[in-house]
N, C-alpha and C positions, 0 to 999 in steps of 0.2 A: 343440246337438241339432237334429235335420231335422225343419221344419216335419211336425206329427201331424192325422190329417184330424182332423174331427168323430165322425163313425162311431167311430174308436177311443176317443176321450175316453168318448162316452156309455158305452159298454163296459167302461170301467175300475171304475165303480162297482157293476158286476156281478159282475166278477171278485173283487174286494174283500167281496161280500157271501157268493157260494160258498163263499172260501176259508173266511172265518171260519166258516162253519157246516163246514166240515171239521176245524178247529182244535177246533171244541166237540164234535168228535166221535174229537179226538186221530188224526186223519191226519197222517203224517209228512210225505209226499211223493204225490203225484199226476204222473199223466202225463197230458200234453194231451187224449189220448184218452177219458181216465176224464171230465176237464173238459169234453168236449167234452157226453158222453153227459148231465152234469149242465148245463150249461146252452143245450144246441140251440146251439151255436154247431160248425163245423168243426174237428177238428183244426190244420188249415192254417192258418184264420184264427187262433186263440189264437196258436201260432207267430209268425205274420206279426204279429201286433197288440204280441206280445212282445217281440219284434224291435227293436221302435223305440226301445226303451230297453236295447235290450243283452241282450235272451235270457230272463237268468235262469236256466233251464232247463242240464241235463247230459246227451247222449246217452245213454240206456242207464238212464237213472235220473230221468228226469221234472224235475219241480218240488219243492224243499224248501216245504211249504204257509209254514210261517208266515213263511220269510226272505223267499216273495214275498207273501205280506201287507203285511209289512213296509216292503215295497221300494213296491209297488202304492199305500198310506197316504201314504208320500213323496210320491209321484206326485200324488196327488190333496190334499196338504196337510195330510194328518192328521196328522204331527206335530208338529204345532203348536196349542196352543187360538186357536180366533176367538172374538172378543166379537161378540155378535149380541144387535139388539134387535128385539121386536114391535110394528109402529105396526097397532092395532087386534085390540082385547082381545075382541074379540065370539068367538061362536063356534067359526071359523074359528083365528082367533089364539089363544084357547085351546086348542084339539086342538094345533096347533106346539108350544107352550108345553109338554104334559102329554107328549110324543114323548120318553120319557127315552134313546131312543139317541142324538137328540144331542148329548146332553152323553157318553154313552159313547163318541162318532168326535170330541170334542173340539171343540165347539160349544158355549162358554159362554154360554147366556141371561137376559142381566145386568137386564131391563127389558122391560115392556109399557109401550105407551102409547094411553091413549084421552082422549074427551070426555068419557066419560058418567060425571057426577058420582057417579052409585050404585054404579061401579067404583072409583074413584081410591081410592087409598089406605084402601079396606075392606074390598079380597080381594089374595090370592096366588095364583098359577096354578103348583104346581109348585114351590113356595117362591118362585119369583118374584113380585116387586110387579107392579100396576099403577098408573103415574104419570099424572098430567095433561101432555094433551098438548105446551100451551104451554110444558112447561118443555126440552122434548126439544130444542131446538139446542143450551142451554149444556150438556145432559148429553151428547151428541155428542161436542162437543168436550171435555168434562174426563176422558170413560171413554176416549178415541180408540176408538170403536166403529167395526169394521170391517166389517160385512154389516148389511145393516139389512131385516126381513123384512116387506112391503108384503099387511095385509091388510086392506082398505080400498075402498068403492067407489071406480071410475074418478077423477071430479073431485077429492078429495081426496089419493087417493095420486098423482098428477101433480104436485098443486102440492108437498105435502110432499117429494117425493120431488125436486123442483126446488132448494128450502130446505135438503135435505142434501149435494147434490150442492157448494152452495154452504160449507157447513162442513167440508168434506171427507171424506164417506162417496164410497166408491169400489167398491160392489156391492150393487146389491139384489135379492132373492127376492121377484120381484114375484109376487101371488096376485090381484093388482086386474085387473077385465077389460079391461086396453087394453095396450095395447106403448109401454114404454117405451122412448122415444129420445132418446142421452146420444152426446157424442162418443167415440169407441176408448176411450178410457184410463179409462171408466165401464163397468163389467162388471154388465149386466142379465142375471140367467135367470129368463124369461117364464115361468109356471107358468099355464095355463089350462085349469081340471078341465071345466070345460063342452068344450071341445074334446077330451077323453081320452075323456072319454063319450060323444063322436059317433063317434070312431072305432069306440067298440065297437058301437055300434049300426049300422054300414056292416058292420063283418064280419060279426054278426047276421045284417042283410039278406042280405047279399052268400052266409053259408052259405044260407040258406031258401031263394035264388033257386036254387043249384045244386040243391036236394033236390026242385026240382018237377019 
């Protein structure tokens, strides 16, 4: 398969989220154009972005929605379940935790983990436990946990996130405010909500400066 930029990647989970809400609304098939008008994106570009994996698509007859659902899911791993855990149960890690689409896109949330003794083993987030921290490398290794989701200030999720790197986790959803840096064959995505909210506050400005 021919190296796919970034731009299309982040777009495949958009695709994947339209479609289904046409599946819940029993759409057979769609054509680019219908797609286009639902998610501001071009004709062309769908096409072109489609393309990369072989089309999909029939002249004259659009998209069948759910075989490219289907196909889209592939794409992005869906069929398949990930074992995923949460290192830090506070607020944050509980809202992840309470998210029940990920376990509908196949996102098993087998464990939280924290310090704080008046969590461990007194609440469930979701039916999931919260464990004490210090037990989380040998549970690492006995579950083969595969994404491990960093909600944690800075200093902590560094180091911990160093300590699994070493047991062999190989992706984390970091939510801690710093950028992790692991060699290629470590797959970080950086989630940084204070920077999401600056952006919106630039366009904010950015509309009000035009409007004067």
């Amino acid at each position: 398969m021919r190296k796919i930029s970034k731009a299309v990647i982040t777009r495949l989970p958009r695709y994947y989220r339209y479609l289904d809400e046409l599946i819940q609304q029993d759409v057979e098939r769609v054509s680019s154009k219908e797609l286009s008008d639902m998610m501001n994106v071009t004709a062309s570009q769908i096409r072109q972005d489609l393309n990369n994996f072989g089309g999909f698509g029939q002249q004259g007859y659009g998209y069948n929605v759910k075989y490219l659902y289907d196909e889209i899911g592939k794409l992005l791993g869906l069929d398949v379940t990930h074992k995923m855990i949460i290192v830090g149960a506070g607020n944050l890690g509980q809202a992840i935790a309470n998210y029940g689409n990920f376990r509908n896109r196949g996102f098993e949330i087998t464990a939280l983990f924290d310090k704080n003794k008046d969590l461990i083993g007194k609440k469930t987030v979701n039916g999931t436990e919260i464990r004490d921290i210090s037990t989380i490398i040998d549970y690492v290794k006995n579950e083969n946990i595969e994404i491990v989701a960093l909600a944690l200030p800075k200093g902590p999720a560094t180091d911990i996130a160093e300590k699994l790197v070493e047991c062999g986790v190989k992706a984390f959803w970091n939510f801690a405010h710093t950028d992790l840096g692991f060699s290629d064959d470590i797959i970080v995505e950086n989630v940084h909500l204070s920077e999401s909210l600056m952006k919106l506050t630039y366009r904010i400005s950015e509309k009000a400066n035009k409007n004067k």
